[in-house]
N, C-alpha and C positions, 0 to 999 in steps of 0.2 A: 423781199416783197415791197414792191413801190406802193408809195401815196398819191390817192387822188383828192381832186376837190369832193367836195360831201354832194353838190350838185351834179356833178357827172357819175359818183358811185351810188345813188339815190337812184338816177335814170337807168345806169345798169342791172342796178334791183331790179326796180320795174318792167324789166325789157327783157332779161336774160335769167329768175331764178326759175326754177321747176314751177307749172303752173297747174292746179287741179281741183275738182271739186271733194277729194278724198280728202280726212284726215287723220290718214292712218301715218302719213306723211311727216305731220306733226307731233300727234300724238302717241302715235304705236298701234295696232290693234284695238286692244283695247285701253288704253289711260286714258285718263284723268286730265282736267287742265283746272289749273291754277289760275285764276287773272288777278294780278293787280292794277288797278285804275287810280293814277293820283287826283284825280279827282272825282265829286259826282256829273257824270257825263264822258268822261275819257271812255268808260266802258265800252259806251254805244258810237261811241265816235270812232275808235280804236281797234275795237274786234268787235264791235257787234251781229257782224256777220257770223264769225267765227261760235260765239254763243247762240247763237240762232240754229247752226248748224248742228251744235253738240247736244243742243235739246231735241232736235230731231231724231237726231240719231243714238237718243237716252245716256250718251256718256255722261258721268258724271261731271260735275261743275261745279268751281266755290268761286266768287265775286269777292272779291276785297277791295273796297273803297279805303283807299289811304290818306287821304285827309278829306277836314268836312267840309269842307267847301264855303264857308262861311265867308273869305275876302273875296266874293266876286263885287261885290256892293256895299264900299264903307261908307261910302256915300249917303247909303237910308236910314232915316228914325224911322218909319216905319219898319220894316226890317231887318233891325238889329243882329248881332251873328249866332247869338241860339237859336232865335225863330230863323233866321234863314238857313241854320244847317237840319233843322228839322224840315224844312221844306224840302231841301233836295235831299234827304234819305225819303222822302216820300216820292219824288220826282223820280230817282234812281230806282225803288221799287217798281215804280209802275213801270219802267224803259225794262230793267229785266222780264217783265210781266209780260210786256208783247215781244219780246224774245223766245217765250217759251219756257223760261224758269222757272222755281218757284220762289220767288222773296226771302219767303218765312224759310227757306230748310238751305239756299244757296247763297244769298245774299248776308253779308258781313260787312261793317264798317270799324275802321281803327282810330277815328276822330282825331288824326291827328292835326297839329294847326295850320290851315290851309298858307299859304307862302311861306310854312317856317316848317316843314315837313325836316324833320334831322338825320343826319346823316351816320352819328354817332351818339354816343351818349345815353342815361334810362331809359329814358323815352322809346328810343332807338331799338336797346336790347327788349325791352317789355315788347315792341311791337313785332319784334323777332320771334320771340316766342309764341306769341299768340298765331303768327303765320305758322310757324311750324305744327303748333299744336291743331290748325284747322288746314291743313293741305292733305289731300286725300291721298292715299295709295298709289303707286305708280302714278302720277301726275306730273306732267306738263309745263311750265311756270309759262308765262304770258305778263311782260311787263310794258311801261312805256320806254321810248328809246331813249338811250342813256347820253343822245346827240338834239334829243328835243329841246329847245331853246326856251325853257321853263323851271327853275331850282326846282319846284314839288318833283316834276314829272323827274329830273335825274337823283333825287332823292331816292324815290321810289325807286329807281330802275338799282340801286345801291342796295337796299334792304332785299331785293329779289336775288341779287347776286349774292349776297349774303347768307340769304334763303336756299339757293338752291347748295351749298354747303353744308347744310344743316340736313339735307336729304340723302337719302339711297343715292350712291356712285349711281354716277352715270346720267343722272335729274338732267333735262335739257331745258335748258331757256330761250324763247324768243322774247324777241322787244319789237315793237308794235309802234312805228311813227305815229304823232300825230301832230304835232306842230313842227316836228322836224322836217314835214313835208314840203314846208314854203322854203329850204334852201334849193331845189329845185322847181319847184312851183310856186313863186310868189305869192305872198299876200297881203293884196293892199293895206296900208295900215299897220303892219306888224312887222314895227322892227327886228332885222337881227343880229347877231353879235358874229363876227368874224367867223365866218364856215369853219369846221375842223378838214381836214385832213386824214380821208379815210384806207387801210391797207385792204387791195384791190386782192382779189376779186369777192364781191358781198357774197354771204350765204343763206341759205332762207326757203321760203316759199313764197309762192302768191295764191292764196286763197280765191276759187271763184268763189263769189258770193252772190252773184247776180240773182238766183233763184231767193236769196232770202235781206234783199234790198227793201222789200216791202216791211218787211218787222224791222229793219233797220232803221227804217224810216219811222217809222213809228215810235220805235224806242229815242232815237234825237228827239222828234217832237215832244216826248215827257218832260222834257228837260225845260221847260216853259220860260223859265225864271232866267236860262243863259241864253234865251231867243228875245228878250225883251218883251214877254207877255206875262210878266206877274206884278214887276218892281216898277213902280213910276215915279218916285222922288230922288233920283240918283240917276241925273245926266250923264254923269261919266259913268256908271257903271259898266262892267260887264256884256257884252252881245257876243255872241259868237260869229264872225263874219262867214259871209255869203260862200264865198270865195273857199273856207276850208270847208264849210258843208258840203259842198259839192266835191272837192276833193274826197271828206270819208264817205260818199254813195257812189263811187267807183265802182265796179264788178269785180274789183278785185283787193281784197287786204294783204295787206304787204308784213311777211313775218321775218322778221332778220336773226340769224341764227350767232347766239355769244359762244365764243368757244368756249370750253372748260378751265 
């Protein structure tokens, strides 16, 4: 099996996997999905669609934020990293909220320390468990891509594969770009490190989501604090640029299948 650049198997994704508004595709009938989010806001950036879809159509759903988000702004005395990871567990409730979730009964956070998310070690296994011990019945895993050019986000995507080990044979994982996106869409401002090399041909799906673009939207804008509308003493902090927004309001979410 030949290697491609990650920007040409990227575009292949996008252009040639199975496309649909079903997610039986993904899910099965009837399961469950799992999402891990490394951060608060990966969720609605990442699959937001995808949870908008699963509320709709009453599947169950657990949210797991994996780390708190706390170094978007080290920049602030004003908001210092308690008070700012209590803002975005309130940020992230609300982005589930006009999803269609419920917060209080789907929503989960593992606090772990935002840029230093582990890969091994206590920490590691303690938050191993805790996924296992809250991942539903025939369920789904939903993680970030293990190619997104972010340590949290392939942390996470490690603890998921770890995770789906810990389940019923057979558990299937997607990983969900989101900054992985710019090796074939750039974006301005955001460096990135030498593309990998990916074995062709990708597998996956492409989610329509176009029907639930409007709660997706909704749900980004909760996220106030990574759009530059809460923090104002921290020049350098944190925005999320323009450029990937409009990448995750696509009509379509891109699920990439890990094999077993």
């Amino acid at each position: 099996m030949g290697l491609i650049p990650a920007a040409t198997w990227l575009r292949a994704a996008e252009r040639d996997l199975p496309h649909g508004t079903g997610l039986t595709a993904l899910m099965g009938p009837d399961g469950a999905a799992l999402v891990l989010a490394p951060h608060p806001d990966d969720e609605s950036l990442g699959c937001g669609g995808l949870l908008a879809a699963c509320a709709a159509a009453r599947r169950r759903v657990t949210v797991v934020v994996v780390s708190d988000g706390a170094g978007s702004h080290p920049g602030s005395r004003a908001w210092p990293p308690a008070r700012l990871a209590e803002l975005r567990q309130a940020e992230t409730r609300d982005a589930v909220a006009a999803l269609g979730l419920d917060a209080a009964r789907d929503l989960h956070f593992l606090g772990l320390p935002d840029r230093s998310v582990p890969r091994e070690g206590p920490a590691f296994e303690a938050a191993l468990a805790r996924l296992v011990a809250l991942a539903p019945a025939d369920c789904t895993v939903f993680a970030a891509w293990r190619h997104d050019p972010h340590a949290d986000h392939a942390a996470s995507f490690v603890l998921a594969s770890a995770l789906r080990q810990c389940l019923a044979p057979g558990t299937r994982l997607f990983a969900y770009p989101v900054w992985g996106l710019a090796h074939a869409h750039p974006v301005p401002g955001f460096p990135l490190p030498a593309p990998p090399e990916l074995p062709a041909p990708p597998r996956g799906y492409r989610l329509d989501v176009s029907s639930w673009l409007p709660a997706k939207r909704r749900a980004i804008a909760a996220h106030r604090s990574q759009l530059g509308q809460v923090i104002r003493d921290d020049p350098g902090g944190f925005v999320l640029p323009q450029a990937l927004l409009d990448l995750a309001c696509r009509p379509a979410e891109l699920f990439l299948e890990e094999p077993a």
